[in-house]
KEKE-3310 file (N, C-alpha, C; in steps of 0.2 Angstrom, whole numbers, plus 5000, padded with zeros to 4 digits):
npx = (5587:5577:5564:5549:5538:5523:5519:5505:5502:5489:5488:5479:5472:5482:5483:5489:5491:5492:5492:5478:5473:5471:5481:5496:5509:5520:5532:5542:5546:5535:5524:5527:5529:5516:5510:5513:5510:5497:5496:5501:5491:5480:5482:5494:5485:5474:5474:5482:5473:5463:5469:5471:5460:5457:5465:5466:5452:5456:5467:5460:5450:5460:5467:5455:5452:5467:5468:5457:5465:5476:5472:5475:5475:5470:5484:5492:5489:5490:5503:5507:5504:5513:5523:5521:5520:5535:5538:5535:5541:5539:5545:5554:5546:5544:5536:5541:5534:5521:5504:5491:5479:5477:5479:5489:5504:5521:5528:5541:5550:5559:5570:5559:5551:5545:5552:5567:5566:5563:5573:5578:5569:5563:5554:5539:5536:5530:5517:5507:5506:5502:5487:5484:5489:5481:5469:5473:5474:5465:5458:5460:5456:5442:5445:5447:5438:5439:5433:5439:5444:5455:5469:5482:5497:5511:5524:5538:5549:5563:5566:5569:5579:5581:5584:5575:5559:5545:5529:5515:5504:5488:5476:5459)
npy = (5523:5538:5544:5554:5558:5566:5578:5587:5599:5607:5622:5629:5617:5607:5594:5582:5578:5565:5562:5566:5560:5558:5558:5552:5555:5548:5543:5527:5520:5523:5517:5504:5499:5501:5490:5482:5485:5479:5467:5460:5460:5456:5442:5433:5427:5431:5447:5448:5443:5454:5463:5459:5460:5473:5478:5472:5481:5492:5494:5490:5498:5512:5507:5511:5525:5527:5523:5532:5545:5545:5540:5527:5507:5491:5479:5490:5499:5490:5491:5503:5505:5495:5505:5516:5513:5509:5520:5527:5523:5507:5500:5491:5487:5474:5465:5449:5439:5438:5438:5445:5438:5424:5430:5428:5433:5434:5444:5453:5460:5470:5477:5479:5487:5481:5471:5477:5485:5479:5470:5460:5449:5433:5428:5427:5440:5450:5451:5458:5465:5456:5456:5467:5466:5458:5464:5474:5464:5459:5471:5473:5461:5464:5476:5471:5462:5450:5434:5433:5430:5431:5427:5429:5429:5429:5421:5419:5427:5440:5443:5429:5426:5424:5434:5444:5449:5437:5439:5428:5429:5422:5414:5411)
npz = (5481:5476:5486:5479:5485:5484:5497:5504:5515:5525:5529:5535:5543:5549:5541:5533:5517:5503:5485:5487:5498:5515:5527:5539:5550:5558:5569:5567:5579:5590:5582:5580:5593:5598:5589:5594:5605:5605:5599:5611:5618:5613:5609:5594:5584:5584:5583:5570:5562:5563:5558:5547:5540:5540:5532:5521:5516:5516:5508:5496:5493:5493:5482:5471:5476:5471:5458:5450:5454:5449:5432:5431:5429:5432:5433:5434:5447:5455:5455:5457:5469:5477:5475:5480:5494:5498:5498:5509:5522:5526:5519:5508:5494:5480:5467:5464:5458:5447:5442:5435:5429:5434:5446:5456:5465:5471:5483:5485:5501:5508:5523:5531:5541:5554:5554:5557:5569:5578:5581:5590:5590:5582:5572:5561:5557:5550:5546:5546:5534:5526:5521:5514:5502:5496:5496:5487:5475:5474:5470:5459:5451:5450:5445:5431:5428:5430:5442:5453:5468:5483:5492:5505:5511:5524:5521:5522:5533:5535:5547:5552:5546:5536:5519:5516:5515:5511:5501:5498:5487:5481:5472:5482)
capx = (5580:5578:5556:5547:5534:5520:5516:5504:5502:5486:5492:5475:5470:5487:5480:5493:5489:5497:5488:5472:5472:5471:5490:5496:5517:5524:5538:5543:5545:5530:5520:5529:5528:5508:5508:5517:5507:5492:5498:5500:5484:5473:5485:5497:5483:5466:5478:5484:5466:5459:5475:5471:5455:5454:5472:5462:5447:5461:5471:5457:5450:5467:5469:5451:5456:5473:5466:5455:5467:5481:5472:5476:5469:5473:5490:5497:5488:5495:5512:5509:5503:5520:5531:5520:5522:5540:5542:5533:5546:5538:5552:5554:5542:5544:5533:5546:5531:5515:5497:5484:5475:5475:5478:5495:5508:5525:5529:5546:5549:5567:5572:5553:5550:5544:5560:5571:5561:5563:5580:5578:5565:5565:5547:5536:5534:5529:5509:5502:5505:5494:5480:5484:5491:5474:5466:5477:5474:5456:5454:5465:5451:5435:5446:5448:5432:5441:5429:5444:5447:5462:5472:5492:5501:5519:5527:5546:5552:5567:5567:5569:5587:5582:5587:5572:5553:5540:5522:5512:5496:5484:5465:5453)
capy = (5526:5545:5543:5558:5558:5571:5578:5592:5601:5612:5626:5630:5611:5605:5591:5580:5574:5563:5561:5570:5558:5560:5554:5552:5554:5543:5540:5522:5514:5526:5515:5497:5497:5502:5486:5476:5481:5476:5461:5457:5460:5452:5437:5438:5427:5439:5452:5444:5442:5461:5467:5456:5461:5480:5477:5472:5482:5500:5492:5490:5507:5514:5507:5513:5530:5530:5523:5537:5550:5544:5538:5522:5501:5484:5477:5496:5501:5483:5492:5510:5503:5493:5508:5520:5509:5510:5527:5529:5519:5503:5495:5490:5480:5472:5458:5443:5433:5443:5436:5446:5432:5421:5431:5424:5436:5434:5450:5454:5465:5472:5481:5480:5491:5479:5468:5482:5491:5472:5465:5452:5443:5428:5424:5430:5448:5457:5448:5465:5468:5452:5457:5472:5463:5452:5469:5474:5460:5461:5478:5472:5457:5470:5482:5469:5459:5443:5434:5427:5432:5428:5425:5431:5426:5429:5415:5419:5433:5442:5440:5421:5425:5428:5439:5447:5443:5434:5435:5423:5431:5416:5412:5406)
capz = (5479:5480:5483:5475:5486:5487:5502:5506:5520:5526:5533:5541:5547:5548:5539:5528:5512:5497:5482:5491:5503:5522:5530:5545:5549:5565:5573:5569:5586:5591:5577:5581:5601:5597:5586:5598:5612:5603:5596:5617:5622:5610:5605:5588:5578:5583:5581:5564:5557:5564:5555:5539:5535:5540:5529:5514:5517:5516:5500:5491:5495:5492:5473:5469:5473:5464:5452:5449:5455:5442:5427:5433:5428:5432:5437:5439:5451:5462:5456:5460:5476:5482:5475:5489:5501:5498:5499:5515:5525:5530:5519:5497:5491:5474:5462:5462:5452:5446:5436:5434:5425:5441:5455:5458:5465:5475:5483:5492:5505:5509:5527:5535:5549:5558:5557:5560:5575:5583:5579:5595:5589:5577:5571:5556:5561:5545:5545:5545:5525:5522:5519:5510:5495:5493:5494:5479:5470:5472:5468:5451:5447:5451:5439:5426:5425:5433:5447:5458:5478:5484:5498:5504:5517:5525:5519:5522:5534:5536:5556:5551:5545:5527:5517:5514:5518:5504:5503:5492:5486:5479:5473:5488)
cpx = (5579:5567:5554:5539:5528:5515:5514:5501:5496:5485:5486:5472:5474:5487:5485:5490:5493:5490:5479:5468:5473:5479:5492:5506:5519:5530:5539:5543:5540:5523:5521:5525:5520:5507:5508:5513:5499:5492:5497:5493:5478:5477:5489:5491:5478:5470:5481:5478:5463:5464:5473:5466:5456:5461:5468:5457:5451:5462:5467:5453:5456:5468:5461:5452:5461:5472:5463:5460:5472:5482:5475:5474:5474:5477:5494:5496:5492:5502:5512:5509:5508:5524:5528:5522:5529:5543:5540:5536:5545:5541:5552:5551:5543:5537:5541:5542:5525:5510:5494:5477:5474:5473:5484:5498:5515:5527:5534:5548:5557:5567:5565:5554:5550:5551:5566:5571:5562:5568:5581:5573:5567:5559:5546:5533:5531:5520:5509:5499:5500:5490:5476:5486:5487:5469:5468:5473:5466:5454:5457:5457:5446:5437:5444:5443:5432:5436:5433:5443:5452:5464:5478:5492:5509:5522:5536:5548:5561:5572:5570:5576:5586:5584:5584:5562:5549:5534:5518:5504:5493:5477:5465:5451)
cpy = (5533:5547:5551:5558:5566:5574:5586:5595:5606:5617:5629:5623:5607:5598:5588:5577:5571:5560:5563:5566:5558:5556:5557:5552:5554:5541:5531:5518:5516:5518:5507:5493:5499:5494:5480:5474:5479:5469:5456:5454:5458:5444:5437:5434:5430:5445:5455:5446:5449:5464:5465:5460:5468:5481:5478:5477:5490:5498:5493:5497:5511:5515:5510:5520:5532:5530:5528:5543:5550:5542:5528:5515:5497:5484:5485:5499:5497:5489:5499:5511:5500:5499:5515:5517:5509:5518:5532:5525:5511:5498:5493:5485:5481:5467:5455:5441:5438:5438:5438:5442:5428:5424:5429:5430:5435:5439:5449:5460:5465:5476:5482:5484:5487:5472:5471:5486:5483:5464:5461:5449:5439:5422:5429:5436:5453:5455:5452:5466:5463:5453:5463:5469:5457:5457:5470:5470:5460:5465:5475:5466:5462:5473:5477:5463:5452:5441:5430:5432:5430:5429:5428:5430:5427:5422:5415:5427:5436:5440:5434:5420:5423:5434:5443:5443:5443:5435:5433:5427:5424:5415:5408:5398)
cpz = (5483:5479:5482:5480:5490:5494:5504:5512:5522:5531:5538:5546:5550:5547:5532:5523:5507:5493:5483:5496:5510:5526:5536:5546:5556:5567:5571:5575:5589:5587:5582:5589:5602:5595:5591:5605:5611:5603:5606:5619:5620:5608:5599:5582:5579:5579:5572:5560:5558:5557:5548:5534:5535:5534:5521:5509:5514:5508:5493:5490:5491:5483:5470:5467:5470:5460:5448:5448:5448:5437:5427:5431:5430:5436:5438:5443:5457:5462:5459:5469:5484:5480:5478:5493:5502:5500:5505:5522:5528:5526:5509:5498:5484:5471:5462:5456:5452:5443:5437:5432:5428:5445:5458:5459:5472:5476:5489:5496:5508:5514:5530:5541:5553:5561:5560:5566:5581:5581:5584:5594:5581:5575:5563:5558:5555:5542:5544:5537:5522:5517:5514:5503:5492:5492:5488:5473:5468:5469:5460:5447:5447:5444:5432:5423:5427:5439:5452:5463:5477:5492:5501:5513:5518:5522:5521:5528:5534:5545:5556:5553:5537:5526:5519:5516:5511:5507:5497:5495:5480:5478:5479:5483)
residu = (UNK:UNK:UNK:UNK:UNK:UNK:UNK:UNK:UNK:UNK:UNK:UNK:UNK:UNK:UNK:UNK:UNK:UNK:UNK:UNK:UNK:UNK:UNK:UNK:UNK:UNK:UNK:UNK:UNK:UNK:UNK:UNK:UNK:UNK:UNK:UNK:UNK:UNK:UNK:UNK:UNK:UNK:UNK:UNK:UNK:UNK:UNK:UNK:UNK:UNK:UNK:UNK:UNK:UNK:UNK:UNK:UNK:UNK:UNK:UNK:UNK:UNK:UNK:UNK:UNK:UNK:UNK:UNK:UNK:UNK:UNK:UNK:UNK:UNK:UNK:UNK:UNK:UNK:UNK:UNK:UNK:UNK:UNK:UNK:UNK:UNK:UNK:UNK:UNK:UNK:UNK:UNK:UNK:UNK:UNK:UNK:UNK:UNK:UNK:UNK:UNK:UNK:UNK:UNK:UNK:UNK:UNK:UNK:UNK:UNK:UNK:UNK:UNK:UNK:UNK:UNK:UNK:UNK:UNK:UNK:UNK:UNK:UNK:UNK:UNK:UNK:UNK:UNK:UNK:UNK:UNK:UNK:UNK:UNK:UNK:UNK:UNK:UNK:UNK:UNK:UNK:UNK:UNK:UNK:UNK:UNK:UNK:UNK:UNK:UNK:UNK:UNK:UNK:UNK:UNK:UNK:UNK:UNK:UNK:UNK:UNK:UNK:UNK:UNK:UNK:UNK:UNK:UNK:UNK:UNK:UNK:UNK)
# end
């Protein structure tokens, strides 16, 4: 994957932007060892749920303005949404299973930051993305007149000694 990702730079604010939105560029274990010492200091399920919602609360924000920004509806904003996320390193996201007409989605994640930034642990380390891929999905029903919520959850990680990590997106 050779990503194509626009990135501009203003050269009096030095204010980065992608898409005309405000972006931020971190050092991965700068990022991780922040997440980590968070994760300590509040517990990893407070930690879990703060991460869920403000997760959700971005995602969904997020696909409004691509939406906008790229002519955008529906289930392509969910996809324009995993193939940013990929190309801003926190690792490949795919659709295994998709339904806009539910709200059902199986999304897999390949080389996570968060697995590779902490190759001694052997837990479900990639909760963070949750709550963004319920955002998604959300913002997909709003767009498309559906009245579902929904739910997502790690379900499978990589850390575990999978391949790869799963997360189930699913109606409330």
């Amino acid at each position: 994957m050779h990503p194509q990702l626009p990135i501009d730079v203003d050269a009096s604010t030095g204010i980065w932007t992608t898409d005309n939105l405000p972006m931020l560029y971190v050092p991965r274990h700068f990022f991780v060892n922040n997440h980590a010492a968070i994760e300590a200091a509040l517990g990893r399920e407070r930690h879990a749920q703060q991460l869920y919602d403000a997760g959700h609360k971005s995602a969904y924000f997020w696909c409004d303005k691509e939406a906008a920004t790229h002519g955008l509806s529906g289930l392509a904003v969910f996809e324009h949404y995993l193939k940013r996320l990929s190309q801003r390193g926190w690792g490949l996201f795919a659709f295994d299973a998709v339904d806009a007409d539910t709200g059902y989605a199986r999304v897999t994640l390949q080389h996570s930051v968060f697995v590779l930034a902490q190759p001694e642990l052997n837990d479900k380390l990639c909760y963070m993305f949750a709550g963004w891929f319920s955002g998604a999905m959300d913002w997909v029903a709003s767009n498309t007149g559906r009245s579902y919520t929904t739910t997502s959850s790690e379900t499978q990680c990589a850390a575990e000694g999978h391949d790869h990590c799963v997360f189930t997106v699913a109606p409330k």
